[in-house]
ZALOPA-111218 format. One record per residue (C-alpha): x, y, z; residue in three letters. Coordinates in steps of 0.001 Angstrom, whole numbers, plus 500000, padded with zeros to 6 digits. Last residue first. Layout:
! ZALOPA-111218
XYZAla;...
//
This chain:
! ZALOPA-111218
495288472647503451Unk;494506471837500019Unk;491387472579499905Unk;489513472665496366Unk;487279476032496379Unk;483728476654496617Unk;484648480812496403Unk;487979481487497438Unk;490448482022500287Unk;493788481976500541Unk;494878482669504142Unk;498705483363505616Unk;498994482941509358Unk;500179484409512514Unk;499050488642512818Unk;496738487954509992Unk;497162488306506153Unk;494724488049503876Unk;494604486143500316Unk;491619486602498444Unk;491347484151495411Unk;489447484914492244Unk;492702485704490069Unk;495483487035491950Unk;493918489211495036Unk;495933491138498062Unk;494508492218501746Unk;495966495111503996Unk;498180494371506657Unk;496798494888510101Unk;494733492154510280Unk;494454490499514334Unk;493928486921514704Unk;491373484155514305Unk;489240484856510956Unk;486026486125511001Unk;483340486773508203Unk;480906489981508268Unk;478644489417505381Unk;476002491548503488Unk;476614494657504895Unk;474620497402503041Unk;475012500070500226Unk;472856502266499028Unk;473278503204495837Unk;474703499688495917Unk;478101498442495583Unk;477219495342498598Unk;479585495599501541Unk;481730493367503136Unk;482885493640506237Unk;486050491958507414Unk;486453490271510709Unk;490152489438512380Unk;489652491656515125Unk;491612494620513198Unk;488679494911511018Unk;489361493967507237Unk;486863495934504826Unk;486162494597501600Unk;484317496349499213Unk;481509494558496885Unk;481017494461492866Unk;484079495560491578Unk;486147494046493195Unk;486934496212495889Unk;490106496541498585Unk;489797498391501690Unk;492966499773503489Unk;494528497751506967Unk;494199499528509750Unk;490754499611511456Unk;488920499333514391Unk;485720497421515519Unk;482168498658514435Unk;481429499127510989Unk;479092502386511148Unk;477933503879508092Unk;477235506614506362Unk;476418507723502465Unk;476104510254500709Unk;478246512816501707Unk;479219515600500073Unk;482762515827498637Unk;481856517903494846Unk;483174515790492353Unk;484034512658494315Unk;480631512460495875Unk;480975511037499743Unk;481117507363501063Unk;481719507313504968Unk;482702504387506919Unk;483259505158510284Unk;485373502039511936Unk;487457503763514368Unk;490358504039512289Unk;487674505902510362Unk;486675504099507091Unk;486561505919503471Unk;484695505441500254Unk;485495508107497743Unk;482720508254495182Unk;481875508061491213Unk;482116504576490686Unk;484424502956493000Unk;487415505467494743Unk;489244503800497903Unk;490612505507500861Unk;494203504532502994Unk;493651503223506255Unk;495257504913509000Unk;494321508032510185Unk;490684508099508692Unk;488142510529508366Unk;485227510355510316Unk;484024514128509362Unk;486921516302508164Unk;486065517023504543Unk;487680518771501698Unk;487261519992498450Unk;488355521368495056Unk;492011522185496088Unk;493847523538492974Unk;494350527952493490Unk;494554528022497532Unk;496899525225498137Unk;498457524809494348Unk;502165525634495419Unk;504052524902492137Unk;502105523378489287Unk;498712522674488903Unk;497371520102486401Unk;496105517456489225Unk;493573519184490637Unk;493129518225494619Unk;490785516834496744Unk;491245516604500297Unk;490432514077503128Unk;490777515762506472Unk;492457515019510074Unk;493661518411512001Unk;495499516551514978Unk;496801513042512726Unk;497362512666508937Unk;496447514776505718Unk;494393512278504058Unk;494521512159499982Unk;492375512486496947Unk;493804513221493673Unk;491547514586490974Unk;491852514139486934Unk;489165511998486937Unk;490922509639489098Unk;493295509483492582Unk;493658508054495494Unk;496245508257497862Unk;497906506305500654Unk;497069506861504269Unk;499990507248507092Unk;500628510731507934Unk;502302511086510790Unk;501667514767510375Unk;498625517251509716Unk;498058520732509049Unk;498055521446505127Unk;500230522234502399Unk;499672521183498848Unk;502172520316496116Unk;503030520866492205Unk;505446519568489736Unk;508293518836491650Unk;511056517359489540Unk;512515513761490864Unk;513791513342487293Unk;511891509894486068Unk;509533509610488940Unk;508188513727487758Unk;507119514487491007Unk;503599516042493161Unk;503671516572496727Unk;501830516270499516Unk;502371518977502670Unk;502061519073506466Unk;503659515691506893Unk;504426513607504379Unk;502518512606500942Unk;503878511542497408Unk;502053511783493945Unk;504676510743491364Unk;503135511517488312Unk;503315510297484877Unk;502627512401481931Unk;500127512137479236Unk;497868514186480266Unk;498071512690484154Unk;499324509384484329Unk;499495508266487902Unk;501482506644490737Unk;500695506673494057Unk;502625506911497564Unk;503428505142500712Unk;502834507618504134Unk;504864507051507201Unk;504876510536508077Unk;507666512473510512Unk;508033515935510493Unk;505366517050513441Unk;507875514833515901Unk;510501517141515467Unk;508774519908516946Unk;509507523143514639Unk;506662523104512367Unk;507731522698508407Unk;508139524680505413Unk;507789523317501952Unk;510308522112499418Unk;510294518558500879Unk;513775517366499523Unk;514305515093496231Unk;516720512581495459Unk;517717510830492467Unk;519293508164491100Unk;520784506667494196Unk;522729503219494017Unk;520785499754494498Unk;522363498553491167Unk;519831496638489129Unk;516540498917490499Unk;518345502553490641Unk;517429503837493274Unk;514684506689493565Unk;514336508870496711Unk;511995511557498426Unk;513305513607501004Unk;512512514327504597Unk;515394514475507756Unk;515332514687511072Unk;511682513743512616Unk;511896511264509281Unk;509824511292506036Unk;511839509116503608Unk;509352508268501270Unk;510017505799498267Unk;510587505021494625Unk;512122502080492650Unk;513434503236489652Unk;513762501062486211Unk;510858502006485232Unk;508735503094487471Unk;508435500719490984Unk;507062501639494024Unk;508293501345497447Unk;506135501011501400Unk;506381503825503334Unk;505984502510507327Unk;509080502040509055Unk;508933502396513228Unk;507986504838515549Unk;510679507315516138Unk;510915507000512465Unk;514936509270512472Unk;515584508580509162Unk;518598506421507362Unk;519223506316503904Unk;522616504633503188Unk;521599501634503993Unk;520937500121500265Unk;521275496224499819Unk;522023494199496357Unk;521699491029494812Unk;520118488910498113Unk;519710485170496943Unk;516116483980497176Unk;516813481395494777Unk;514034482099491824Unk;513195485453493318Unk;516364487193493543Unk;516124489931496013Unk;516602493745496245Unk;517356495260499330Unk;516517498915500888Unk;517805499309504838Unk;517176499556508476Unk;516116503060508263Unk;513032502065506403Unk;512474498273506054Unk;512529498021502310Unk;512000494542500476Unk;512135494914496452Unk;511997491410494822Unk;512907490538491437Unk;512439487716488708Unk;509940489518487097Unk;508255492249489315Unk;508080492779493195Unk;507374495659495382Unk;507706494892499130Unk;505038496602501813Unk;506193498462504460Unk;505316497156507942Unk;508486495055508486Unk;509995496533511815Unk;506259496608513571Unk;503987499219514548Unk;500680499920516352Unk;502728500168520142Unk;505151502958518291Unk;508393501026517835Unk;511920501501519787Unk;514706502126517422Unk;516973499300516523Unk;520718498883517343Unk;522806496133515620Unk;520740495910512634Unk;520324492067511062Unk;519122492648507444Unk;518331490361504593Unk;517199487145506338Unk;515655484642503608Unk;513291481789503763Unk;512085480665500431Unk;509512477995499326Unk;506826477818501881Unk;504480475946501376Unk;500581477981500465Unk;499467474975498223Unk;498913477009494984Unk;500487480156495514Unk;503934478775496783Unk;504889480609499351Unk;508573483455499527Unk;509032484567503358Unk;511168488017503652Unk;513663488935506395Unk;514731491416509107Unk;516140490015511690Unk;517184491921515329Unk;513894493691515308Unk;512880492778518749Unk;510104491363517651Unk;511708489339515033Unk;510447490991511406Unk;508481489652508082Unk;508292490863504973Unk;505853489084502595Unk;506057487209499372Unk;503364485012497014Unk;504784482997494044Unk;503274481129491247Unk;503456484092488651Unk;503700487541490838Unk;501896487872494142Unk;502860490464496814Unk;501331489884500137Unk;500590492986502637Unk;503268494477505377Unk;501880494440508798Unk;504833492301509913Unk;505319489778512659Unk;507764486946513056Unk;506738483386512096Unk;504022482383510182Unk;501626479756509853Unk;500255479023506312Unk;496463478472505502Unk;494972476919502834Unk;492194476884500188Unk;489854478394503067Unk;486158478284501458Unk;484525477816504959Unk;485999476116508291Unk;488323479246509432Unk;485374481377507936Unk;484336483151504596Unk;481405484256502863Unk;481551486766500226Unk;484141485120498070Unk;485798487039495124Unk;484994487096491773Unk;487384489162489992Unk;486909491480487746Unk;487983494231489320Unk;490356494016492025Unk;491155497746492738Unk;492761498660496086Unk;494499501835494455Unk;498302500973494114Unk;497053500278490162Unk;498410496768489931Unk;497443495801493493Unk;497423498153496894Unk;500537497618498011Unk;502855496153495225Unk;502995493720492659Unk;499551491852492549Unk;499728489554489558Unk;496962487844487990Unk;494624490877488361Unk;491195489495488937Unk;489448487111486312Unk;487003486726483128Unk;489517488785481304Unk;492136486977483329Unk;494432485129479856Unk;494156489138478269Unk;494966490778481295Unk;497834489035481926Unk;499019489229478362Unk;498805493070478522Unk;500692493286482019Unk;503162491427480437Unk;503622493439477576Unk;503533496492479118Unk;506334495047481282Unk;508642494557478421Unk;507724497930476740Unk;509211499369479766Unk;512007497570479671Unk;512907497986476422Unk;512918501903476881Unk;514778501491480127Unk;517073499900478806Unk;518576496931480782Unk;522127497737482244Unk;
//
């Protein structure tokens, strides 16, 4: 087995000589929802404003099944989860990142039975987690796998932690170490987990220590997490329904949590400053900020704020420069001070939305379910400056490497970039 130690140091490395060849660049790896920091943050790169089928497509892959999970990039090599839509197949595509082919077709799961999906859903919504050499697919109940990237070979599989969804998978995995982390948040059953990343087997385990409403249903969430360092220690900052916890990733060790009113939680959180900012779910919808130094139940002692104006269900929130930008699932976007919570700023989209926002740094990208993504300037006041279309729905949200955008739609695979060369 690798040590962890070594390990560690390994990927510190690489992460430190990728930033050092993209100074001028976005990340050059995107290895999990969200990007390098699981927070939607791009900068540095200098992504397109202006987009169309016709306009500053590199290429644009077809593809089969359906998914909602997001693109991870690592090196030369994109990968996505994909799903038939009855669920029978559960696979992963690998593409080339330069001319979008597809290099790898791989089924790693074919469930005999399969639990009927909430109308939003599909069977491969999580997103992977990928490093070095390794791929992470997880499909919820259906089963954990890890896969060899170079041949696509599958090294290991995990079904031994199955949830009653009633809806479909949603938490996508992290990695720490060498753990890779996820929700388990069914109407039965709701734990936290870490397997072990060569082997598959458990490491650790975790239960919810709060209580919960009787009605099944109000247990579920679908929530993927965040990883922080917080004075020096890392924290695993994990929501489900009615409560978010905090964990050590290396022990499973609560540290602190919050309880509120809310389940099927599905936003990620956000977190900087010393604050975490999360959404508590469907019926009583807020955004709350929390203290991250608490420990035990920190509900009335930690919370600085909260607000339940156009706050979204869905799509996870995103923290540039002093505020919390959110979007309603309805297509609200609100930006409000990240010390205090007022608003100060509004803004209607129009459309509806799923997929989180992504910046770089200079604009934030908002991906309507229509196939149009907003784009709005970082001002003090900020405006749309381009509303671009692409045919299809986006559900998943959008990954970077470099300067390139790539977003995927209910059929296809875009990269897109600023006056690029076509290959498609």
């Amino acid at each position: 087995m690798v040590n962890p130690a070594f390990r560690l140091a390994n990927t510190v490395l690489i992460l430190l000589i990728s930033t050092t060849l993209a100074l001028a660049d976005g990340p050059a790896n995107w290895p999990q929802f969200r990007g390098p920091t699981g927070q939607g943050h791009a900068d540095g790169a200098e992504l397109p404003v202006h987009w169309s089928e016709e306009e500053n497509v590199v290429w644009k892959t077809p593809l089969e099944g359906a998914g909602h999970s997001s693109p991870v990039i690592w090196g030369d090599q994109i990968w996505l989860t994909t799903a038939s839509t009855d669920g029978k197949k559960l696979g992963a595509y690998s593409l080339n990142r330069d001319t979008g082919e597809i290099t790898h077709r791989v089924i790693v799961f074919e469930p005999d039975e399969v639990q009927e999906l909430h109308q939003d859903n599909t069977y491969a919504s999580p997103t992977p987690a990928i490093e070095a050499g390794r791929l992470y697919v997880h499909y919820g109940r259906y089963g954990t796998a890890c896969l060899d990237t170079e041949t696509g070979e599958v090294l290991w599989r995990d079904t031994a932690h199955v949830i009653e969804h009633q809806g479909g998978p949603g938490s996508s995995p992290l990695l720490f170490e060498d753990l890779l982390i996820f929700n388990c948040d069914g109407a039965d059953d709701q734990y936290v987990v870490a397997l072990d990343t060569q082997t598959g087997q458990e490491r650790w385990r975790t239960n919810r220590s709060a209580p919960f409403r009787e009605n099944p249903i109000t247990k579920r969430a679908f929530a993927s997490c965040l990883l922080v360092e917080h004075d020096g220690q890392p924290q695993f900052i994990s929501p489900g329904a009615d409560q978010i916890h905090a964990y050590d990733p290396r022990t499973g060790d609560e540290l602190w949590h919050v309880t509120y009113t809310g389940f099927s939680t599905v936003p990620a959180p956000v977190a900087a400053n010393g604050l975490a900012y999360f959404c508590t779910g469907f019926f009583d919808t807020e955004i709350i900020a929390v203290d991250l130094d608490g420990q035990g139940n920190v509900t009335d002692s930690h919370v600085r704020w909260s607000h339940d104006k156009a706050t979204p269900q869905t799509p996870s929130p995103l923290m540039v420069g002093g505020r919390v930008f959110i979007v309603s699932d309805k297509g609200v976007c609100t930006a409000l001070d990240a010390q205090s919570g007022e608003q100060v700023w509004l803004k209607r989209l129009g459309g509806n939305y799923s997929a989180s926002p992504l910046t770089d740094g200079q604009h934030i990208y908002f991906c309507c379910e229509s196939g149009a993504t907003k784009v709005i300037s970082l001002d003090e006041r900020p405006e749309i400056v381009a509303t671009n279309k692409l045919s299809g729905q986006i559900k998943a949200s959008p990954a970077v490497s470099g300067n390139s955008l790539y977003i995927r739609t209910d059929s296809a695979l875009y990269r897109i970039e600023a006056s690029p060369e076509v290959v498609r």
